[in-house]
NUVOKE-387691 format. One record per residue (C-alpha): residue in one letter; x, y, z. Coordinates in Angstrom, 1 decimal, always signed. Example, Ala and Ser with C-alpha at 12.3 -4.5 7.8 and 13.67 -1.06 7.14 Angstrom:
% NUVOKE-387691
+------+--------+--------+--------+
: resn :      X :      Y :      Z :
+------+--------+--------+--------+
:    A :  +12.3 :   -4.5 :   +7.8 :
:    S :  +13.7 :   -1.1 :   +7.1 :
+------+--------+--------+--------+
***
This chain:
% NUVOKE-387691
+------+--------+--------+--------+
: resn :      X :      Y :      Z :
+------+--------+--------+--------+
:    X :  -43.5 :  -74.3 :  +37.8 :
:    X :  -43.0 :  -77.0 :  +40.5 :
:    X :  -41.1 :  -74.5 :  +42.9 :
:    X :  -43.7 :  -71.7 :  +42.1 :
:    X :  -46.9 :  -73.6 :  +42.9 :
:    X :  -45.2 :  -74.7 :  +46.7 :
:    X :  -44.3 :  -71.2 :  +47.2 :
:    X :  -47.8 :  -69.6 :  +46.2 :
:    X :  -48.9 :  -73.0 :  +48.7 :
:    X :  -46.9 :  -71.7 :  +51.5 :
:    X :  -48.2 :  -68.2 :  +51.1 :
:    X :  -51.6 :  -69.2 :  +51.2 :
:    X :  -51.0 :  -71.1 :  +54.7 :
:    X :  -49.6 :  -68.0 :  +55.8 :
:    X :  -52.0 :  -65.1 :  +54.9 :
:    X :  -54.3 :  -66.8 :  +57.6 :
:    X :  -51.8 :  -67.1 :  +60.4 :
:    X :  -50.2 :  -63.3 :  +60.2 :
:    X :  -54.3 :  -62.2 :  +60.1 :
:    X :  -54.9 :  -64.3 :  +63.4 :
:    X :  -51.9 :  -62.9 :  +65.0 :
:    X :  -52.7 :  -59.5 :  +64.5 :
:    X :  -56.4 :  -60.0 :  +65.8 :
:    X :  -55.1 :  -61.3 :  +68.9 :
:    X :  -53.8 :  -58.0 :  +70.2 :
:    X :  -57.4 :  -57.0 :  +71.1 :
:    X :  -59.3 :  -54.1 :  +71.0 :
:    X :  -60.6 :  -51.2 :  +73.4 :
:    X :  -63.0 :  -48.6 :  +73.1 :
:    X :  -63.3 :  -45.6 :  +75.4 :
:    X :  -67.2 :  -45.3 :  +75.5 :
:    X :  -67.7 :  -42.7 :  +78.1 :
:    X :  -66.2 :  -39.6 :  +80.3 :
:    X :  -67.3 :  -39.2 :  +83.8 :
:    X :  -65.8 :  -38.0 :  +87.3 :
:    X :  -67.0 :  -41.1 :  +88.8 :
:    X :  -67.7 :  -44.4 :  +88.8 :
:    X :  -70.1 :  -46.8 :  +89.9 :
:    X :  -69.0 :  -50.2 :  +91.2 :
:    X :  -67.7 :  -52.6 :  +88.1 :
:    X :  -67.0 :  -50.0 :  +85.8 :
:    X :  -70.0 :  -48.4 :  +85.4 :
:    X :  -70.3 :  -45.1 :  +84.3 :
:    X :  -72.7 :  -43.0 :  +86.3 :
:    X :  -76.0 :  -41.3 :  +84.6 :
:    X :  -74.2 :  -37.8 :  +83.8 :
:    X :  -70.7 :  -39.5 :  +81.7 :
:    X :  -70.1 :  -38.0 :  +78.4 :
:    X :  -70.4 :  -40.1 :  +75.7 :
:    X :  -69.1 :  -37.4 :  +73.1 :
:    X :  -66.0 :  -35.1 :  +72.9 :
:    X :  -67.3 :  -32.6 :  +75.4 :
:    X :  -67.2 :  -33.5 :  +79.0 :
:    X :  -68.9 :  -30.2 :  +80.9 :
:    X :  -69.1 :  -30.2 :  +84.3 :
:    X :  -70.7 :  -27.0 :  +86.7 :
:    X :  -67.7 :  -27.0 :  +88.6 :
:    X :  -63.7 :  -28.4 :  +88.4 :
:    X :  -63.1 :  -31.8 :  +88.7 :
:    X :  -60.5 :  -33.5 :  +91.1 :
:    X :  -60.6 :  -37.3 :  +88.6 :
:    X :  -61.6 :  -38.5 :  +85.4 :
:    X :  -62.7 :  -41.5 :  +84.3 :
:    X :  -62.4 :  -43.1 :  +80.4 :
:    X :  -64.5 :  -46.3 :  +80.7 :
:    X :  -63.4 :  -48.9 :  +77.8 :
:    X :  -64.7 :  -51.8 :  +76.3 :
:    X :  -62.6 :  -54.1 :  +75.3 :
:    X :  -62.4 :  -57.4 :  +73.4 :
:    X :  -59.9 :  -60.2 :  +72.3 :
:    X :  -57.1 :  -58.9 :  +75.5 :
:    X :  -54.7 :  -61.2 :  +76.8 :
:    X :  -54.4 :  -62.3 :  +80.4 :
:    X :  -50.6 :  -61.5 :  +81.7 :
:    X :  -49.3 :  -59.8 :  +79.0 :
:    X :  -47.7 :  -56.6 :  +79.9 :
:    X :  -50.0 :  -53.5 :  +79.0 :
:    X :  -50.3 :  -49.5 :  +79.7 :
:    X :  -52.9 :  -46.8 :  +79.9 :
:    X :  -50.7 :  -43.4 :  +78.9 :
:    X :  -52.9 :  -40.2 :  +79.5 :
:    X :  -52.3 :  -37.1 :  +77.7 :
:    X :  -53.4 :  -33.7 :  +78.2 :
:    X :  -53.2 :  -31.3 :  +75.2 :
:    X :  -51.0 :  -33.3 :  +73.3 :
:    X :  -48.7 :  -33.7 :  +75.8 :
:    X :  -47.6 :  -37.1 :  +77.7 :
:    X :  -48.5 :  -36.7 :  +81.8 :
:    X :  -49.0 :  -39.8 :  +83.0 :
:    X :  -48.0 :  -43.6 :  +81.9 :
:    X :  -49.6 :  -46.3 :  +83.9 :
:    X :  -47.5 :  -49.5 :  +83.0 :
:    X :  -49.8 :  -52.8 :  +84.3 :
:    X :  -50.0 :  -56.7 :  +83.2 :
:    X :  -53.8 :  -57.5 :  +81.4 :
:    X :  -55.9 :  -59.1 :  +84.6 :
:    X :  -59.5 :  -57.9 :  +83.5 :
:    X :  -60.0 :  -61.1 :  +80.5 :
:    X :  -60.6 :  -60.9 :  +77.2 :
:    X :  -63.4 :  -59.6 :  +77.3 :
:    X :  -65.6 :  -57.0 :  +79.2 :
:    X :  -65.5 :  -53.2 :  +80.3 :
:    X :  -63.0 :  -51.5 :  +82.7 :
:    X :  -62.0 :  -47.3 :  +83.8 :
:    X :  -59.1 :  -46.1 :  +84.0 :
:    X :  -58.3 :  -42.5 :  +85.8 :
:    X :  -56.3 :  -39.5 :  +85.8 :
:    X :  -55.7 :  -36.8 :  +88.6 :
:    X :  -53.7 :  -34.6 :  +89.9 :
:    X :  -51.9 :  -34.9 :  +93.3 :
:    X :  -53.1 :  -31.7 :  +94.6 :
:    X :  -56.4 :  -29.4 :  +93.6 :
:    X :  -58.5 :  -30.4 :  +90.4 :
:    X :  -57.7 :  -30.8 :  +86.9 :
:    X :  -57.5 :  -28.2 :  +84.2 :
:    X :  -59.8 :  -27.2 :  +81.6 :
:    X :  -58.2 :  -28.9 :  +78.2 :
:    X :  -58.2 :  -32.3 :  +76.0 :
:    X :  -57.2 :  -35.3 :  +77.9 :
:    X :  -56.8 :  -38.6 :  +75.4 :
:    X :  -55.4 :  -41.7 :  +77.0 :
:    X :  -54.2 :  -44.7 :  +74.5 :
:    X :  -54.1 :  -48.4 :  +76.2 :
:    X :  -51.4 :  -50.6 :  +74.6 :
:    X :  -51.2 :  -54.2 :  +75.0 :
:    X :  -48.0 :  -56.3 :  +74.2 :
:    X :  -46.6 :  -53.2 :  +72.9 :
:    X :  -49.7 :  -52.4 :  +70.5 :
:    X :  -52.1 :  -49.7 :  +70.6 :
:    X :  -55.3 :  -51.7 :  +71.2 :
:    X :  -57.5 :  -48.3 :  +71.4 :
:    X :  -57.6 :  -44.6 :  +72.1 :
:    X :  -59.9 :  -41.9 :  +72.9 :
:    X :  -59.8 :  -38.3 :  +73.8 :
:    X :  -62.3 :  -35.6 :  +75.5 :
:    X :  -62.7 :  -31.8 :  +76.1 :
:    X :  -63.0 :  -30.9 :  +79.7 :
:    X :  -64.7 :  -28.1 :  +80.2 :
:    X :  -66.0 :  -26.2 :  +83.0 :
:    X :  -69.1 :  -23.3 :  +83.9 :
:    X :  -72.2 :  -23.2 :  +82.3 :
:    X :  -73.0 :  -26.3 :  +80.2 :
+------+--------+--------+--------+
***
């Protein structure tokens, strides 16, 4: 009974601690679609906040502006863009913006503008998805 009780003790002690680790991978949320930005991260008055980005004409960037919460300064991190499912573009980086705050993150091509299609970029700290988002680009009459 002796061995039983200082086992279910130890368990107890370590519930807590795996909770607390798993927290401290963070969180971002992409909260907006735009093809620009304004200084600090700020998405301009026209970003989508839904799953449909429409713009009049083709687009040459786009911007997924995150919030973010509970990152890690200097641990190695990644913003991987995808277009239609597929993987285009992995941007490997060490966490510099806090643990807090908003940043953007951008996509573009090296020549001409980007295609009509779903673009969803994941960010990854430490190895661990800390958020995703996706959008529909779409251009013409919105």
């Amino acid at each position: 009974m002796r061995i039983v009780l200082v086992a279910l003790a130890c368990c107890a002690l370590l519930v807590p601690a795996l909770a607390a680790g798993s927290a401290s991978v963070g969180r971002a949320q992409v909260f907006a679609w735009a093809s620009a930005t304004k200084k600090g991260a700020v998405p301009p008055a026209d970003a989508a906040k839904g799953a449909v980005y429409c713009k009049a004409a083709p687009i040459k960037r786009l911007y997924a502006f995150i919030r973010f919460q509970g990152m890690r300064d200097k641990v190695a991190s990644s913003a991987t863009w995808y277009f239609d499912d597929k993987r285009v573009y992995v941007f490997p980086f060490k966490w510099e913006d806090g643990p807090s705050g908003r940043t953007a993150f951008d996509i573009f091509r090296q020549k001409g503008t980007l295609e009509e299609g779903r673009y969803r970029i994941e960010v990854r700290s430490g190895g661990r998805l800390a958020g995703s988002g996706a959008v529909r680009l779409r251009f013409g009459a919105c």
